[in-house]
C-alpha positions as CSV (number, residue, x, y, z in Angstrom):
1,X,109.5,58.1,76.2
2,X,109.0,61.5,74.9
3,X,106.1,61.7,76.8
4,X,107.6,61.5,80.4
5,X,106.3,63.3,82.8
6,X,108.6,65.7,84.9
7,X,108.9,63.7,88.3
8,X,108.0,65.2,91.5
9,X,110.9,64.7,94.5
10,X,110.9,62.3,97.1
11,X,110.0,64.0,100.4
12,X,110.5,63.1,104.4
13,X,106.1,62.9,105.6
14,X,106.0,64.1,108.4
15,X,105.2,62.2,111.6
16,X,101.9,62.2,113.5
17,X,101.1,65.2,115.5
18,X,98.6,63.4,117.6
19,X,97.8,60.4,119.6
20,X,94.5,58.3,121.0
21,X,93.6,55.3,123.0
22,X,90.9,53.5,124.2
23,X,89.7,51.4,127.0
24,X,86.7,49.7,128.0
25,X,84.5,50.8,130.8
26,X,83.8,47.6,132.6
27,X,81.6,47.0,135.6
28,X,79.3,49.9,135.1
29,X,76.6,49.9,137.4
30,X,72.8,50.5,136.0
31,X,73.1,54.3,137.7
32,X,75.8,54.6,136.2
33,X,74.2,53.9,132.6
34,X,71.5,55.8,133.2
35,X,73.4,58.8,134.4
36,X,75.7,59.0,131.1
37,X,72.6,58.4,129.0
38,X,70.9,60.9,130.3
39,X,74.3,63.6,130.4
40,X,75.2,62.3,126.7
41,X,71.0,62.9,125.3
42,X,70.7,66.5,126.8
43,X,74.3,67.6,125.9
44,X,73.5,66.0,122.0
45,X,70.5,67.8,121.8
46,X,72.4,71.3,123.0
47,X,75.0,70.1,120.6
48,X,72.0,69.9,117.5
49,X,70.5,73.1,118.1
50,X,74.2,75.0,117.5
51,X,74.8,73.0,114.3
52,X,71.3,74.2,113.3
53,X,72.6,77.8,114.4
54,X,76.0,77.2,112.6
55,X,74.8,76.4,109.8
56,X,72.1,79.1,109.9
57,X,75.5,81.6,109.5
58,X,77.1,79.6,107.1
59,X,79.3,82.3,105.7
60,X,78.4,85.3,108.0
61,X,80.3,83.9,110.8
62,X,82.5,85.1,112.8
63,X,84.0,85.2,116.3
64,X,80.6,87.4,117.6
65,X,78.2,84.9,116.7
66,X,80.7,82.3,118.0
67,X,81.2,84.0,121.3
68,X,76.9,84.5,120.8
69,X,76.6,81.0,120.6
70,X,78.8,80.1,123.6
71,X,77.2,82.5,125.8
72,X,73.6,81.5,124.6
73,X,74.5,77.1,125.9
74,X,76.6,78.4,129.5
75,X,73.8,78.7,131.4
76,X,71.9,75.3,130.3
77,X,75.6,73.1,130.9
78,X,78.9,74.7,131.9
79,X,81.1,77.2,130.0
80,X,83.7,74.3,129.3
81,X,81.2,72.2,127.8
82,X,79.7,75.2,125.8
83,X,83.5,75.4,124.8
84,X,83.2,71.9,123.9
85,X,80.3,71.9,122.1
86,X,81.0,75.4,119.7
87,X,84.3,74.1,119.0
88,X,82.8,70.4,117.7
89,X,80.4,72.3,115.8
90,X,82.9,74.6,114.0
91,X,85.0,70.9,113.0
92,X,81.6,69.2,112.2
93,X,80.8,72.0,109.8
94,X,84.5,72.9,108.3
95,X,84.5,68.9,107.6
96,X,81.8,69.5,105.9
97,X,82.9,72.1,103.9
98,X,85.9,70.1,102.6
99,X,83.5,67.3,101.3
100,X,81.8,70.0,99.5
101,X,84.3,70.7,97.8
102,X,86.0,67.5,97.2
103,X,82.2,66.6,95.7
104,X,82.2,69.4,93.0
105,X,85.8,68.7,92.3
106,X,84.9,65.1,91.4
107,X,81.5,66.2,89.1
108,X,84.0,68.6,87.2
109,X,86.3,65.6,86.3
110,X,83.3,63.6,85.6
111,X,82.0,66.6,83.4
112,X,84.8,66.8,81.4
113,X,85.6,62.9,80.9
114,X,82.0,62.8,79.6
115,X,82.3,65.8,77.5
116,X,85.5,65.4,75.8
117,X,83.8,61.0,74.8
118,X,81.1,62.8,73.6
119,X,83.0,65.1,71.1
120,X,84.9,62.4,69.4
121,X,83.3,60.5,66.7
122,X,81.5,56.9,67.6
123,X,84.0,54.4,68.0
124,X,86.5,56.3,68.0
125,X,89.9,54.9,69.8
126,X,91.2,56.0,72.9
127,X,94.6,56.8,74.2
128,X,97.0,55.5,76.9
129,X,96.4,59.2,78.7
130,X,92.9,59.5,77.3
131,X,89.3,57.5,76.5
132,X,87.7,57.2,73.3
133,X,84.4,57.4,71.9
134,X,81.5,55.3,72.9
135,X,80.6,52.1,71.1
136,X,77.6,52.8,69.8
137,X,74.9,55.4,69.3
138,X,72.6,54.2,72.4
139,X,75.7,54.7,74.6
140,X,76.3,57.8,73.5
141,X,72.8,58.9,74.1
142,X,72.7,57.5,77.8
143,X,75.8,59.3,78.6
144,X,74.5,62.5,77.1
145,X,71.8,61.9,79.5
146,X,73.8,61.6,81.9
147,X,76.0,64.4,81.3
148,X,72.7,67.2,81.7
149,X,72.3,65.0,85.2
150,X,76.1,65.8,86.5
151,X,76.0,69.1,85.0
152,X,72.5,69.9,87.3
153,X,74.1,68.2,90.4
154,X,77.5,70.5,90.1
155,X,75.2,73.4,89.6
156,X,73.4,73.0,92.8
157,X,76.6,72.1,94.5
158,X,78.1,75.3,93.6
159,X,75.4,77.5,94.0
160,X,75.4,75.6,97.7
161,X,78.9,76.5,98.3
162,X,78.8,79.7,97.4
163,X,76.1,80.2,99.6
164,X,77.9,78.8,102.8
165,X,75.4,76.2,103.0
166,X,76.5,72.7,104.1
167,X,74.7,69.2,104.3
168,X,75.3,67.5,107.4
169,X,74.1,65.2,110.0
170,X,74.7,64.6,113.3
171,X,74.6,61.2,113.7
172,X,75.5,60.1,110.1
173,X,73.9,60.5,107.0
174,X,75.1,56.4,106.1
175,X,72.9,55.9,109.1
176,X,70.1,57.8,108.5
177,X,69.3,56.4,105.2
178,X,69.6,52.2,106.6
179,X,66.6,53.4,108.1
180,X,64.5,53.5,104.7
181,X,66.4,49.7,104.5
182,X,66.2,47.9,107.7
183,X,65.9,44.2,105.9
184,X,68.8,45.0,103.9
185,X,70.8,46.1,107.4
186,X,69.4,43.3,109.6
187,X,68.1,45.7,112.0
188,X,64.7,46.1,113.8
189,X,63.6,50.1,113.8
190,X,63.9,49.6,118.0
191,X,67.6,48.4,117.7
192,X,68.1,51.0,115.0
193,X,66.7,53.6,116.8
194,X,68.7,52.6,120.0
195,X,71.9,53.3,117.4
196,X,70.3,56.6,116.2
197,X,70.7,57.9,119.2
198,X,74.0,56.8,120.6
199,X,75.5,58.7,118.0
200,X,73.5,61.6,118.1
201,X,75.1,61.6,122.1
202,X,77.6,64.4,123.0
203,X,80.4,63.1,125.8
204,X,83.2,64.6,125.2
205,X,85.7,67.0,126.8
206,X,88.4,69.4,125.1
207,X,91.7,68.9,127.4
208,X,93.5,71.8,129.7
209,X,96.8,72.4,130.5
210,X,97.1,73.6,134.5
211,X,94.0,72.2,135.0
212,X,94.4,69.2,137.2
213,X,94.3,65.5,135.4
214,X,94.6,67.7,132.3
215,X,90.7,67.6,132.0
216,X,87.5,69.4,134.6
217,X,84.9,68.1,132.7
218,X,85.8,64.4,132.4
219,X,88.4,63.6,134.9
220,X,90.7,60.5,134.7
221,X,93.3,60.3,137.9
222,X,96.5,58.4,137.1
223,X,94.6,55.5,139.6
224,X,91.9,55.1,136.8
225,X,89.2,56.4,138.3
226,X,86.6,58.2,136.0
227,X,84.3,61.3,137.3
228,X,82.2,63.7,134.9
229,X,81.6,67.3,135.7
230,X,77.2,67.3,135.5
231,X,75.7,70.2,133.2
232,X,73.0,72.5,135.4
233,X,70.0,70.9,134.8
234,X,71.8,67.1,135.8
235,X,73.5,68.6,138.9
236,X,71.1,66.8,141.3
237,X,72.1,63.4,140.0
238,X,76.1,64.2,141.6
239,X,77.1,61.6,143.6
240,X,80.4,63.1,144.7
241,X,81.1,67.5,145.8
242,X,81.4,69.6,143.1
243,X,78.3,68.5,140.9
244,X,80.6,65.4,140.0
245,X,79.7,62.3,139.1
246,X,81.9,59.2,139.9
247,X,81.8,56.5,137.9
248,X,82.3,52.6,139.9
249,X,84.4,51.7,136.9
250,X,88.8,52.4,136.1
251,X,90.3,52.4,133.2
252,X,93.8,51.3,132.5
253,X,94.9,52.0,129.1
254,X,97.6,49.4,127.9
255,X,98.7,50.7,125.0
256,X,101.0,53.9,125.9
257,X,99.7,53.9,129.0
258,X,102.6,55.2,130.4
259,X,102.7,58.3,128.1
260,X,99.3,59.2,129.2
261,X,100.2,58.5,133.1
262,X,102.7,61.0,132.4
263,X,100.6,63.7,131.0
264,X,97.8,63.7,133.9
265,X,100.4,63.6,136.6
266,X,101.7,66.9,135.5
267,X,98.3,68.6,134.9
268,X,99.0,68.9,130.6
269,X,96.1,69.1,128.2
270,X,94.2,65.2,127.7
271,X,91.0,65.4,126.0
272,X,88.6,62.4,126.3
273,X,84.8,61.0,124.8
274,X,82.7,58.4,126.2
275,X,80.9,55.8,123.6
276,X,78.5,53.4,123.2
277,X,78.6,50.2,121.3
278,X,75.2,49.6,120.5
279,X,76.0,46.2,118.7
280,X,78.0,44.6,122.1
281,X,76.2,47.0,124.5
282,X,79.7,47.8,125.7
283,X,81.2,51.5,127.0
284,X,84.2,53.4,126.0
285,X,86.7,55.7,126.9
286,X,89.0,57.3,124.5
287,X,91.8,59.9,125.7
288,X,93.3,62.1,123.2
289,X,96.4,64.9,123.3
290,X,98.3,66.4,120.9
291,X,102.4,65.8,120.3
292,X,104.8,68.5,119.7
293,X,105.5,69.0,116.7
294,X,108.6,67.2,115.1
295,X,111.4,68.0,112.6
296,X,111.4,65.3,109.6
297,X,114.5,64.2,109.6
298,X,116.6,65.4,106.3
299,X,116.2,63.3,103.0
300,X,120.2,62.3,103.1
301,X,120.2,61.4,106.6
302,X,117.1,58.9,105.6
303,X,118.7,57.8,102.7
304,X,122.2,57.0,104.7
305,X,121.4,53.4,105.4
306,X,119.3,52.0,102.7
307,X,115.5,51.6,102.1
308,X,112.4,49.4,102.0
309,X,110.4,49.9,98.5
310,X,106.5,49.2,99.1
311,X,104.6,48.7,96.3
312,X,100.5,48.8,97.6
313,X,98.5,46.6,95.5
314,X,94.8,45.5,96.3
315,X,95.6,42.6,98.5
316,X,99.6,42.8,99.6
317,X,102.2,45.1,99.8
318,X,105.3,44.0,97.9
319,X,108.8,44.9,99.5
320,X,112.4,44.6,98.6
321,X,115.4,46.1,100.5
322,X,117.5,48.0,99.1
323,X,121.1,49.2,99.9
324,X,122.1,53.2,100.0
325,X,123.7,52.5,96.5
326,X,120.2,51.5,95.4
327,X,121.2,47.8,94.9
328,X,118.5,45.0,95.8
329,X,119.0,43.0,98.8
330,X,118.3,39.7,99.9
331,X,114.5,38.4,98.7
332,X,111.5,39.9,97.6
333,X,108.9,39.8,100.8
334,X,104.9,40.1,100.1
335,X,102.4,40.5,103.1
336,X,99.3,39.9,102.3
337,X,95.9,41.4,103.4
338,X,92.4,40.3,103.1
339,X,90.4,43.8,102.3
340,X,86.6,42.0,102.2
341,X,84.4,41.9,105.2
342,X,83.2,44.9,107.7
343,X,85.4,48.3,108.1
344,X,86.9,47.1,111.5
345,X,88.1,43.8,109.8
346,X,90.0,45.7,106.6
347,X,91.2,47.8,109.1
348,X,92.9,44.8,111.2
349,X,93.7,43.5,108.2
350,X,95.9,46.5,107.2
351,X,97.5,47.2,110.9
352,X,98.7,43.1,110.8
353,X,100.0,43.7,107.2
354,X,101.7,46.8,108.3
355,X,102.8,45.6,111.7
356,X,104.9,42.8,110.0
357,X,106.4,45.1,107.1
358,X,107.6,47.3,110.4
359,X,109.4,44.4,112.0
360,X,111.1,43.1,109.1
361,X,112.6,46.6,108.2
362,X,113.7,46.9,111.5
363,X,115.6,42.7,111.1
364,X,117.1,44.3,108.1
365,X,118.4,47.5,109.9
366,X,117.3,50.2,107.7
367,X,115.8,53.3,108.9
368,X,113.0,54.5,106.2
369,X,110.6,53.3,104.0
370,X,109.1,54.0,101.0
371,X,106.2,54.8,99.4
372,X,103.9,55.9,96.5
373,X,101.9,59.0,97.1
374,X,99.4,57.5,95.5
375,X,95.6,59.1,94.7
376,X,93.5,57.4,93.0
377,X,90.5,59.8,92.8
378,X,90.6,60.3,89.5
379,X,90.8,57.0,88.5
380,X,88.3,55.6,90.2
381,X,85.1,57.9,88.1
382,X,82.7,56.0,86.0
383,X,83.2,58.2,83.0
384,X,87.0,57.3,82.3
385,X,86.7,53.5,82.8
386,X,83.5,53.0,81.7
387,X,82.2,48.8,81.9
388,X,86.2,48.4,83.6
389,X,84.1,47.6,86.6
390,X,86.9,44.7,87.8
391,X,89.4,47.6,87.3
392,X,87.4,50.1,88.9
393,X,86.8,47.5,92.1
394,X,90.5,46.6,91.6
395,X,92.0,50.3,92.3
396,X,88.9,51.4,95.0
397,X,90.3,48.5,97.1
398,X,94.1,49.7,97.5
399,X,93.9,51.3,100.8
400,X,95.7,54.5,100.1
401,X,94.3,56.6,102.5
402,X,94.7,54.0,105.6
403,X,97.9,53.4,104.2
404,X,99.4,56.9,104.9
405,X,97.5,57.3,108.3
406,X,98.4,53.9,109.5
407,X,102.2,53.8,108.1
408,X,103.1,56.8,109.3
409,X,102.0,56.2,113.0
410,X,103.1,53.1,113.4
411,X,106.5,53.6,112.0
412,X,107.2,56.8,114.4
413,X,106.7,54.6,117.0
414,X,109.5,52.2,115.8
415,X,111.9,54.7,115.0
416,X,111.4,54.6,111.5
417,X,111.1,57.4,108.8
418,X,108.7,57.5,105.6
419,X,109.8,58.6,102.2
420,X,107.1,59.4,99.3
421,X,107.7,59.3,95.9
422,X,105.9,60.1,92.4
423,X,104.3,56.4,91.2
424,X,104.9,57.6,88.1
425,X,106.3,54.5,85.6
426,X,107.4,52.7,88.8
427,X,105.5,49.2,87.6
428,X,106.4,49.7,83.8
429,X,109.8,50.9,84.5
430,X,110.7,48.4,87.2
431,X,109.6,45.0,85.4
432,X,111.7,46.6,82.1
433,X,114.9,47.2,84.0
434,X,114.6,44.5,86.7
435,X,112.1,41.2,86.5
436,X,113.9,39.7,84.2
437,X,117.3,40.2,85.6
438,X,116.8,39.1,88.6
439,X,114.7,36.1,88.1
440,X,116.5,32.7,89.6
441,X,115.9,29.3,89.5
442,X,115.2,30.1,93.3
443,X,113.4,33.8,92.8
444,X,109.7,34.2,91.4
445,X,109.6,38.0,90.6
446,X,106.7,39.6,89.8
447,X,105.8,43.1,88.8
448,X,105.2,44.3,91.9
449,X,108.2,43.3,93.5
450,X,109.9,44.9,90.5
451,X,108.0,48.1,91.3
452,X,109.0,48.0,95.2
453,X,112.5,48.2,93.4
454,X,112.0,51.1,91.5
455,X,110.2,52.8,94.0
456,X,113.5,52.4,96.4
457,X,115.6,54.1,93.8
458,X,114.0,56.3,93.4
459,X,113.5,57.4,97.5
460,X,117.0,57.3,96.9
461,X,118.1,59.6,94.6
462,X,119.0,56.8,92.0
463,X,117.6,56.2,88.2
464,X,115.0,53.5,88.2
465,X,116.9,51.9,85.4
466,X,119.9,49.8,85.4
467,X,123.8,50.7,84.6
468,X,124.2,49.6,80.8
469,X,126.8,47.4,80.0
470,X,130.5,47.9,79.6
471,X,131.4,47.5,75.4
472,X,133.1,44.3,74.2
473,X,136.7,43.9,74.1
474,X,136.4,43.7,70.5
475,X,135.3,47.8,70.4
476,X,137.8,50.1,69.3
477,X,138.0,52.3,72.5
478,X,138.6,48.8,74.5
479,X,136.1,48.7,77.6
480,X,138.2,51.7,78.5
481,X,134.7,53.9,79.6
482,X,133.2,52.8,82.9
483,X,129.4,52.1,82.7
484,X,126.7,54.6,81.9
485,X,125.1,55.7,84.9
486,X,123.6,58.9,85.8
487,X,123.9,60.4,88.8
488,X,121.2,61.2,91.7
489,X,121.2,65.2,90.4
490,X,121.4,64.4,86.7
491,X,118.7,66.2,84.6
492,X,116.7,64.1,82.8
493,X,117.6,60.7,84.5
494,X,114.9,59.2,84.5
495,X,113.8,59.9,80.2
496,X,115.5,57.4,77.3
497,X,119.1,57.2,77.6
498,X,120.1,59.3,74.3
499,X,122.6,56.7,71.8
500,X,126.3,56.6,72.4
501,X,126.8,58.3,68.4
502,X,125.4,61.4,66.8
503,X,122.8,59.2,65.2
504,X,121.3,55.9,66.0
505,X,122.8,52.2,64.5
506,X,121.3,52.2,60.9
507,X,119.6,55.6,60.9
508,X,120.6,58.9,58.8
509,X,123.0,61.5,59.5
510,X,122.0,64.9,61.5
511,X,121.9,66.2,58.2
512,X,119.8,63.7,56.3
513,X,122.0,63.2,53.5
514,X,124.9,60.5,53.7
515,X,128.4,62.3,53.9
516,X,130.5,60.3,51.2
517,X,128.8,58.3,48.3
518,X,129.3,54.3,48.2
519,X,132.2,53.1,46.5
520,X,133.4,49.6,45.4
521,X,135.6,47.6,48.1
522,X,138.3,45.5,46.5
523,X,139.0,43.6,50.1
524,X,137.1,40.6,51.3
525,X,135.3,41.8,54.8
526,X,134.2,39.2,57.2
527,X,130.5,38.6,57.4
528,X,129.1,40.9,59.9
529,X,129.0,39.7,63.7
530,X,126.1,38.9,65.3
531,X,127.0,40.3,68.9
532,X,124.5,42.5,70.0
533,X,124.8,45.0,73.4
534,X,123.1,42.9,76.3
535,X,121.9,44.7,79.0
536,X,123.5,42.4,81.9
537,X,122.5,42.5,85.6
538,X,125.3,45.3,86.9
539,X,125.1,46.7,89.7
540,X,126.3,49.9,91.2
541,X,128.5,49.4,94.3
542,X,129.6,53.2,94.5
């Protein structure tokens, strides 16, 4: 254990600072279709021609050419959807930006993984922390190869970024390229083109506080009823004053609906956007607004009444309570999750999991739970596992970044706090210290279950291992020292527990010479005992 990393602290995440929902706009009449078909095309193709402009820029922006920009699409919609549409662009191309450099990021890793396998001699073993050489002198070709290719790709990233220019889309890039592979997509180039340009659509509306309904472009009453504020050149097709157009269908939104009816009442900021399922043929509205923000609640005051550990694996989670004196409670609990399929079916699959972890921490009456901060981009390149494709598959499948979003969300709504810890040496730690003890004739533990164990400890402020045992009574001080334990601000906690003597059973002196010479005993000794320390099941209770 020499080699233990320092650990980082367990820390409150904080809760979500916004909120959406979405209904379905049923009972649309044809006008009606036509009418946001035609608003949504003219408004995507304004919305094009300022990504164009944007990117254009690229680093020479700045709030002239932004206020340029705006100015420039006023007269051909309105100045809040000009608004709309410069403010879209600027998160369209800062997204961008991040991916850029999340891209170079992983080529450097890749680089270096590929570079350092290349250095070492063929064959050559590899580490716990570390890969070895390749196997054989055609590998080691093909990933020199490949190397020169992910060295020309980071420079061209690079020289990219620092030029401020970006590669985007509007619409998709995924999407784009199923059009070079319709048979593969089981799509004719009509429906896909149909799809092509529902996403290419702009209906959206940034949300105003004073103004009334929270919204003047698309306007939701607290009744239901749906109008649209019609750019210029659309006026003519206004079926209500004001170059409004009504739409015949309401929208009730039942899930914190009663949040949102108190927002537009009062006249505060809801943002909405209008979408079309191609695949169903069905319209939606989603309404949007932001949450104040909220204190985390301290780490003791989370701590005060126990946790739940979570340990994420590929297909469950794996959860054990645990009391405030880091004590395991009760059963292990598993909920699984079925990850294959489409996107909307793994992310079902993850909000039932979730859901059902949510409700039985609140039967147990604890107030946080906790989780690795897991990341797993690292782990997941091609240059440090190699053929490991099953492991590769294996770690891509934990859902670690629905897992955060989702968790946190849903367990603000029920009250509930989340704690993140370092996964460092949870799994090896928690089946060394507590599978075996806690196995039962009646209890199946497994390694993750041990893990969800150590991971609650250590939300806790507590050692992932166990208190040793209390010496025989046969010892010479008499079981007269309480159990080892070290406490939640201990340094070093979590390394090897150092021996109870100056030097280990057996071993040599600190000096490395012995400190008397052997001399002939003239009394008969019993033969030696037997009795080794065994690490029982303690618990601490305080």
């Amino acid at each position: 254990m020499g080699g233990v990393r320092e650990l980082a602290v367990p820390f409150v995440v904080s809760g979500p600072c916004g909120v959406a929902v979405r209904d379905r706009l049923k009972h649309l009449t044809p006008q009606d279709e036509r009418v946001l078909r035609l608003v949504g095309a003219y408004q995507g193709r304004l919305a094009s021609r300022d990504l164009k402009a944007r990117c254009a820029d690229g680093l020479e922006h700045g709030a002239g050419t932004w206020a340029s920009r705006k100015r420039g699409l006023t007269p051909q919609s309105s100045s809040r959807i000009a608004g709309a549409i410069t403010k879209a662009t600027h998160d369209q191309w800062a997204l961008a930006r991040r991916c850029q450099a999340a891209h170079i990021q992983t080529l450097e890793a890749g680089i270096r993984t590929l570079r350092h396998r290349l250095s070492l001699p063929i064959g050559a073993p590899g580490t716990k922390r570390a890969p070895g050489g390749y196997r054989s002198k055609g590998e080691w070709f093909h990933k020199s190869r490949r190397l020169a290719a992910l060295e020309a790709r980071h420079t061209v990233a690079v020289r990219d970024r620092q030029a401020g220019r970006v590669r985007v889309v509007r619409g998709g890039r995924r999407l784009l390229n199923t059009r070079r592979h319709l048979d593969q997509a089981r799509l004719t180039e009509e429906r896909w083109r149909e799809r092509w340009e529902a996403e290419r659509w702009f209906l959206a509306a940034d949300g105003e506080s004073g103004k009334r309904f929270g919204n003047e472009t698309i306007r939701v009453t607290d009744t239901g009823e749906v109008s649209i504020k019609l750019p210029a050149p659309l006026a003519h097709l206004a079926n209500t004053k004001h170059g409004r157009y009504t739409l015949a269908s309401t929208v009730a939104f039942a899930h914190r609906g009663v949040e949102w009816a108190d927002r537009v009442v009062t006249n505060r900021a809801v943002a909405y956007r209008i979408h079309h399922d191609t695949g169903r043929g069905r319209w939606y509205l989603t309404a949007s607004w932001q949450r104040p923000t909220v204190q985390a609640v301290p780490l003791a005051t989370a701590r005060a009444r126990g946790v739940i550990g979570v340990d994420t694996n590929a297909d469950h989670f794996a959860a054990y309570h645990l009391d405030p004196h880091g004590n395991p409670t009760g059963e292990p609990h598993r909920f699984f999750y079925d990850l294959s399929g489409t996107a909307t079916h793994r992310d079902a699959q993850i909000r039932h999991a979730l859901t059902r972890l949510i409700n039985w921490a609140e039967q147990t009456g604890v107030t946080t739970i906790a989780v690795e901060d897991l990341d797993f981009t690292a782990e997941k390149t091609r240059e440090k596992h190699g053929r490991r494709k099953r492991f590769r598959r294996l770690i891509s499948g934990i859902p670690t970044g629905k897992l955060r979003v989702r968790l946190v969300s849903m367990a603000a709504e029920h009250g509930l706090a989340v704690v993140a810890v370092d996964p460092a040496y949870t799994s090896v730690w928690g089946a060394q210290h507590w599978q075996k003890p806690l196995v039962t004739p009646h209890r199946r533990m497994s390694r993750h279950d041990a893990a969800g164990i150590a991971i609650g400890r250590r939300a806790l402020g507590h050692p992932v291992r166990r208190r040793t045992a209390p010496p025989p009574h046969d010892r010479s001080d008499r079981a007269g020292h309480r159990t080892a334990q070290a406490g939640p601000g201990a340094r070093g906690r979590e390394g090897t527990r150092p021996p109870a003597t100056d030097r280990p059973p057996g071993g040599p002196s600190p000096s490395g010479t012995r400190k008397r010479g052997p001399s002939a005993s003239n009394t008969v000794r019993d033969a030696p005992s037997t009795h080794e320390w065994v690490q029982d099941s303690l618990m601490h209770t305080g």
